[in-house]
C-alpha positions in Angstrom: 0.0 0.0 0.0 1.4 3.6 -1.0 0.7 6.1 1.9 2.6 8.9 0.0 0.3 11.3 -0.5 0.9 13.7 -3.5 -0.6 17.0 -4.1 -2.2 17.2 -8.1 -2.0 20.9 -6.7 0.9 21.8 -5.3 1.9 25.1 -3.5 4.6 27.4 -5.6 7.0 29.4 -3.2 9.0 32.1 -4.4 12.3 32.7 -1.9 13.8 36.7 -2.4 16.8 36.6 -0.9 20.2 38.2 -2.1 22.3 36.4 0.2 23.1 33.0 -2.3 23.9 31.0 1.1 20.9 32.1 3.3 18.6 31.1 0.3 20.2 28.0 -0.5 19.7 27.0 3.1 16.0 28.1 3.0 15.2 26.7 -0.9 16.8 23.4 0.8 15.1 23.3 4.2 11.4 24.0 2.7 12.3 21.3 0.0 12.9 18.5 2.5 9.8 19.7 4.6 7.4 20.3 1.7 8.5 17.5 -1.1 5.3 18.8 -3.3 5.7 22.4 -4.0 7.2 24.3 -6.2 10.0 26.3 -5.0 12.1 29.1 -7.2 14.0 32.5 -6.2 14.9 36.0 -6.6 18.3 37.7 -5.6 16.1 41.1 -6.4 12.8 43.2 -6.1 13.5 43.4 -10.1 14.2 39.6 -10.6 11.2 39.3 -8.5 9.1 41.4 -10.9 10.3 39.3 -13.4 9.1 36.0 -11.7 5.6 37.8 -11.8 5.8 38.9 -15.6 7.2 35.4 -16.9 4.5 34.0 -15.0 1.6 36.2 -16.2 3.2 37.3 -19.8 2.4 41.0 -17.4 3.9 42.1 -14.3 1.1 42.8 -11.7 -1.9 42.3 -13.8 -3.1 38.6 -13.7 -3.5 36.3 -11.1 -2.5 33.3 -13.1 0.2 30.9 -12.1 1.4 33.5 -9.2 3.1 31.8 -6.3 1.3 30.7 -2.9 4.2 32.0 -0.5 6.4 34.8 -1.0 9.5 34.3 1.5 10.9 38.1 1.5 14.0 39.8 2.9 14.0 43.6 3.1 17.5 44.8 2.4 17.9 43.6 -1.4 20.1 45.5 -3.8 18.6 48.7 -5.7 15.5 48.2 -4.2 13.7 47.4 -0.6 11.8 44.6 0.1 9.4 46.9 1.3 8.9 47.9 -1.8 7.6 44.5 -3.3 6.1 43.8 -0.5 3.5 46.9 -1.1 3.3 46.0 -4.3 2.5 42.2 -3.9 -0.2 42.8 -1.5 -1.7 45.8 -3.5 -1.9 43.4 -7.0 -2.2 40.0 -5.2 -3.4 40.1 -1.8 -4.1 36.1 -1.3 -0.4 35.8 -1.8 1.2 34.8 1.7 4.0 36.8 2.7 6.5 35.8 4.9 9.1 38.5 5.6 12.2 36.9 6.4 15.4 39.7 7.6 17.8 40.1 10.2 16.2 43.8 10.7 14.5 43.2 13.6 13.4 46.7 15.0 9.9 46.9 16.3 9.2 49.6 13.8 10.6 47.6 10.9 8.4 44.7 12.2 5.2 46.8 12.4 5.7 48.2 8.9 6.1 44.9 7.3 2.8 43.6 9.2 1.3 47.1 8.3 2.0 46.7 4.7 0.2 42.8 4.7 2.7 40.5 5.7 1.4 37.4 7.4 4.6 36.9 9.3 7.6 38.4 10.6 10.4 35.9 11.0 13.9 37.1 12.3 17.0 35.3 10.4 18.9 35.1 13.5 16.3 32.5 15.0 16.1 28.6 14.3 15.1 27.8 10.8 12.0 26.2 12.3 10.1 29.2 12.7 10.5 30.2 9.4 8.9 26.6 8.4 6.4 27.1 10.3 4.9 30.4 8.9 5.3 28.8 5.5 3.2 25.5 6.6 0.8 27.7 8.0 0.3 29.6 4.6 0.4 26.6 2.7 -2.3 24.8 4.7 -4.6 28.0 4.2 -3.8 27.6 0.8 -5.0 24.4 0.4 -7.8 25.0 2.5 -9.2 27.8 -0.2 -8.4 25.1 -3.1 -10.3 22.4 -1.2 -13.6 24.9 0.1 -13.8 27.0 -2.6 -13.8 29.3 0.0 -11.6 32.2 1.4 -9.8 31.5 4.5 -8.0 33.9 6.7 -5.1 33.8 8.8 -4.3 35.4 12.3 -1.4 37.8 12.0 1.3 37.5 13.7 4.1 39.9 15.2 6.9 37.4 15.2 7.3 33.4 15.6 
């Protein structure tokens, strides 16, 4: 008997994150945690753009084939993470949003949250918080393709 489950579905993640080590280590980790999905990445708000565009044939003006989970650090080159982070959540507010920075200021943190993030994760703890933002989003994800119905999430300052 096969008790592998597989997901016809699966979740798409996009990781932005300039640092080539920190987001092999995340592309890596979510990977062994979530076998199903989908994961690519962005070293910058404008390679991030471009995900969008290849993935719509427009930047910012079709839902189609747009990832789940955005994983998000703020200090990119040439352009904040802020920025795309306004930006997602103006165009494609379903998107989950999981900021993901070593800035850990209580103002920094209430912006992102401010701006629509659905989590606030600080690089300096265990990986496993991280994981578990992204499972969170992912299971409301497939609880919206399953219903047919929206589902919400509780914000959170920090995990």
């Amino acid at each position: 008997m096969n008790t592998t489950s597989f997901d016809p579905n699966p979740c798409a993640i996009l990781v932005v994150e300039d640092s080539l080590l920190v987001r092999v280590r995340v592309i890596e980790h979510l990977a062994l945690v979530l076998p199903d999905a989908h994961i690519e990445s962005a070293e910058t708000v404008a390679d991030a753009v471009e995900y969008f565009a290849s993935r719509n044939g427009r930047a910012f003006e079709s839902s189609i084939h747009i990832p789940d989970v955005v994983v998000l650090d703020l200090e990119l080159p040439g352009c904040s993470g802020l920025n795309l982070l306004r930006a997602l959540k103006r165009e494609y507010p379903e998107v989950g949003v999981v900021v993901f920075t070593c800035l850990n200021s209580e103002a920094v943190r209430h912006a992102c949250l401010s701006l629509g993030a659905d989590y606030f994760v600080n690089k300096d703890e265990d990986i496993a918080s991280l994981e578990t933002a992204v499972n969170t989003l992912v299971a409301c994800r497939r609880a919206r393709t399953e219903t047919g119905a929206p589902q919400t999430i509780a914000k959170r300052e920090q995990l």
